[in-house]
N, C-alpha and C positions, 0 to 999 in steps of 0.2 A: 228216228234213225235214218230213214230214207231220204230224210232233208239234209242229214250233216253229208253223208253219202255223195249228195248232188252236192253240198262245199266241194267236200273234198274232190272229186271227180273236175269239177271246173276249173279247182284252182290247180291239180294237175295239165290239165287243159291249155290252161293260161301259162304255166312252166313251162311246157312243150314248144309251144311259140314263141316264147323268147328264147328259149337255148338256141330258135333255128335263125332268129333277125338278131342276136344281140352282137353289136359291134366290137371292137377289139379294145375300144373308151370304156363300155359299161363292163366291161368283163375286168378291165384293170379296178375301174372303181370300186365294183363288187370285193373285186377281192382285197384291196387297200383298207376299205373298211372294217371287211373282217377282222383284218389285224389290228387296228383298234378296239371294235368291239371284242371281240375274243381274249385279247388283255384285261382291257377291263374285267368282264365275264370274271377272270382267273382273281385278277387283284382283289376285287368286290368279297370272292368266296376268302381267301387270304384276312382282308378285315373282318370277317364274319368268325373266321377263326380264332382271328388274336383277340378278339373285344372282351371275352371275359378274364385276360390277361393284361388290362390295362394296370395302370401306376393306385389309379382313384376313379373316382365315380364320374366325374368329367371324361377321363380319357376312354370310359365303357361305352359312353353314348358317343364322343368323337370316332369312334368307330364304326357305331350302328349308322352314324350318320353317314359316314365314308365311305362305308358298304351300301347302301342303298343310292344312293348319288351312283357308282360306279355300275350298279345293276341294274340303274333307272336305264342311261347310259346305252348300256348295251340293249335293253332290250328297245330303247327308240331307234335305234339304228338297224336291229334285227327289223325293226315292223317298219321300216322302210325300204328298206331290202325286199323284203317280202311281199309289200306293198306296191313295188316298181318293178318288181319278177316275175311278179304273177305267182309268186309259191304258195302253197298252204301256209295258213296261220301257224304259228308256233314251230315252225320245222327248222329254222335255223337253232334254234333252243334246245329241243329234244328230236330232233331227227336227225341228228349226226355223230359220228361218232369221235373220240380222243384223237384218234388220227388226223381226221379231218379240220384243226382247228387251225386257227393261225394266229397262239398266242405267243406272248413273248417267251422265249426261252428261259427270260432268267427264274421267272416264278413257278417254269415247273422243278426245281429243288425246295423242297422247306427251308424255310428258315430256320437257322441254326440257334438262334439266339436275340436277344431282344435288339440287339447292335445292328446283328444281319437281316433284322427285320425292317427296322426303320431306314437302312441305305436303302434294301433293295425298293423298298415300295416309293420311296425320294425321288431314285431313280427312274421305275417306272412310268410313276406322275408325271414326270419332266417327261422325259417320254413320250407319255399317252400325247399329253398338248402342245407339245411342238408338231410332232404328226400332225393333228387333228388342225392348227392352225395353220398349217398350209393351205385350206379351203377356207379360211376367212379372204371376203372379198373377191373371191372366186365365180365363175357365170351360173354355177349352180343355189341360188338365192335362196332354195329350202333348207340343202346342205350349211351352209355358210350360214343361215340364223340359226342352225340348233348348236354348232358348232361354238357361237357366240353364247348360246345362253350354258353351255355347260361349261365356258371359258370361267364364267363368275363362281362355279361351283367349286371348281378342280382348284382353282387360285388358293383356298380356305383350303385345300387338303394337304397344299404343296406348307401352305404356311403353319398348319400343324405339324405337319413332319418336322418343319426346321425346326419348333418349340422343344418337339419331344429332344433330337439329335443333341442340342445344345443344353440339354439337361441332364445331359448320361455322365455315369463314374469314369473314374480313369479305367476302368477292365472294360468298363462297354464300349469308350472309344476305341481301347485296343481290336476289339471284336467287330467295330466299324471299318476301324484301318484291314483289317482280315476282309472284308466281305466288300470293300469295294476294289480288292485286286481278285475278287472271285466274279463278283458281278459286273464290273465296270465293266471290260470289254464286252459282255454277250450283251448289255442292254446297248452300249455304243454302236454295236453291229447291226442292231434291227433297225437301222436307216436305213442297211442296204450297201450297195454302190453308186453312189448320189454322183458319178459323172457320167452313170447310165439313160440312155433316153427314158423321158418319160410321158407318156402320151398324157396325162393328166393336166400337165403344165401347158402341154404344146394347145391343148383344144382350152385350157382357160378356166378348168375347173379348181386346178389347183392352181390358187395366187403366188406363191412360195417355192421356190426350190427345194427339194431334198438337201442337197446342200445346204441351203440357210438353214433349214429345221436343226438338222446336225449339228451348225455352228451353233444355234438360240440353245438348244441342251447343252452343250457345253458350257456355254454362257452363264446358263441358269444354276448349274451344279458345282461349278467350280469352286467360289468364293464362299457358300453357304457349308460346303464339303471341308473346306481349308478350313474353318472355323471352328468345324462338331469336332473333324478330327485332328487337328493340329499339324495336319499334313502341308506342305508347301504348294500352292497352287500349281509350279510348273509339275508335281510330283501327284498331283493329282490327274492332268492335263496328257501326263504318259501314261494313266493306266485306263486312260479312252480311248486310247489308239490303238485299232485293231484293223485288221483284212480280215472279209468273209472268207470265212474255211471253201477247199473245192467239194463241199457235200451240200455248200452254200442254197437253201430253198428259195429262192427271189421273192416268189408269192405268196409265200409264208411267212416270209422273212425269220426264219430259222433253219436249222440243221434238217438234211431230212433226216428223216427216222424218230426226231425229238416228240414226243409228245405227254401230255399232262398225266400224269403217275396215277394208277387206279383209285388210289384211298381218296385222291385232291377230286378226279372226277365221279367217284360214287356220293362224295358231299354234294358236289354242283348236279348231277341229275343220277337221281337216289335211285337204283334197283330192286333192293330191298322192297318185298312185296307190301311187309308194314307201312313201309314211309312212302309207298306209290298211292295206298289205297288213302291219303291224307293228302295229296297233292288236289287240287282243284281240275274238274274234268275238264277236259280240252277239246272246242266243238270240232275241230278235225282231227282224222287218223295220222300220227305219222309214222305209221309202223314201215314205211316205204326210208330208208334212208338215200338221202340225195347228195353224192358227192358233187361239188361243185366248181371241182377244179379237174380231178385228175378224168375225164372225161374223153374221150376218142375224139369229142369237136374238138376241145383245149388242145389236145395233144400239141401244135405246133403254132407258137401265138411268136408277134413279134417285138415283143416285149418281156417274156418270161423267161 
């Protein structure tokens, strides 16, 4: 006990020192990444959901596979974070709270239906890797080779969605055409405002513009979208187009106030005293929650 103790003590330690040197670079990176991992995070819980509503026995395991891919995912990018923070072990995971996340907006609604399930997570995916592939090639060489190796992953999920999409009835496409004029803009908007500065690009970390990213999803969703739903690509192409709302979170890249619905995060980190005492023990405390943005340093960044 007195040894995890002295973990956890150090690695608070080691927190403390970086909130006071971290630069206004690693504070943007920090929190960009979140927004990836924290998607994922959601998406991951999402397939864990739908998998025992698959078609067949093939699409039960393309699932299980899909959700573990996206959890692996996240939690490599948490234990880098953590790793380069100096935070306790596992506190990005379970030491924060629904407020503090910075996922995608559109996945905190359930899915409606099997139609609205396969745009939004299409979407998403498109999404996660165009983000994430704006640090391929980047100065940051550890970033940019995980980045790569999870490029070969996410490729095989984006290409099962289009399987599934292209094999739905005429009511399910209708139910796709519904849920990409509900989704299309909030996942369109989590680019941001891509003619805002962005210190990530200017120091060389990020290879890629926000801009490009934005255009490569569009890119990527259109034709495959025109396809499942019989929709006109220009009539697809207008229902990406959106402006951030003025409640617009930058570093969250969602609304403020938005966050993941109790039922979606009691699955992702279980309360429930049964399902705690079955969770595998964690060598540090994080009973300490550590908000990681809204903070009196943050308060006034020039970028945010």
């Amino acid at each position: 006990m007195d040894e995890v103790a002295g973990q956890t003590s150090r690695a608070v330690v080691r927190g403390s020192e970086w909130e006071r040197e971290m630069s206004g670079t690693d504070k943007a990176l920090m929190q960009e990444l979140l927004c990836i991992a924290d998607t994922d995070w959601v998406l991951g819980h999402w397939y864990i959901k739908v998998m025992l509503n698959g078609r067949s026995l093939p699409d039960c395991t393309a699932f299980a596979g899909m959700g573990q891919d996206s959890l692996g995912h996240t939690r490599a990018i948490f234990r880098l974070l953590e790793d380069r923070l100096g935070l306790p072990e596992h506190q990005l995971e379970f030491g924060r709270q629904p407020s503090e996340l910075h996922d995608l907006e559109a996945l905190s609604l359930p899915p409606q239906n099997w139609g609205d399930f396969l745009v939004t997570a299409f979407l998403a995916e498109c999404a996660v890797w165009r983000l994430l592939s704006t640090f391929l090639e980047g100065s940051d060489k550890a970033l940019s080779g995980m980045v790569k190796h999870f490029g070969k992953e996410l490729y095989f999920h984006r290409l099962g969605l289009e399987g599934w999409m292209t094999a739905t009835s005429d009511e399910e496409q209708d139910d796709m055409r519904q849920s990409l004029a509900i989704r299309g803009p909030t996942v369109a908007r989590w680019f941001g405002d891509v003619a805002a500065a962005d210190l990530l690009l200017d120091a060389g970390i990020r290879a890629a513009s926000l801009e490009s990213a934005r255009s490569g999803f569009i890119d990527d969703v259109v034709d495959v979208l025109a396809q499942a739903t019989g929709l006109e690509p220009t009539e697809i192409q207008s229902k990406l187009r959106c402006e951030c709302p003025d409640d617009w979170d930058s570093v969250r890249r969602k609304c403020r106030g938005a966050t993941v619905p109790p039922t979606l995060w009691e699955f992702m980190v279980p309360t429930d005293p049964d399902t705690v005492t079955l969770r595998r023990p964690l060598a540090v405390s994080v009973d300490d929650n550590l908000d990681l943005v809204d903070r009196a340093e943050y308060s006034h960044t020039d970028y945010a």
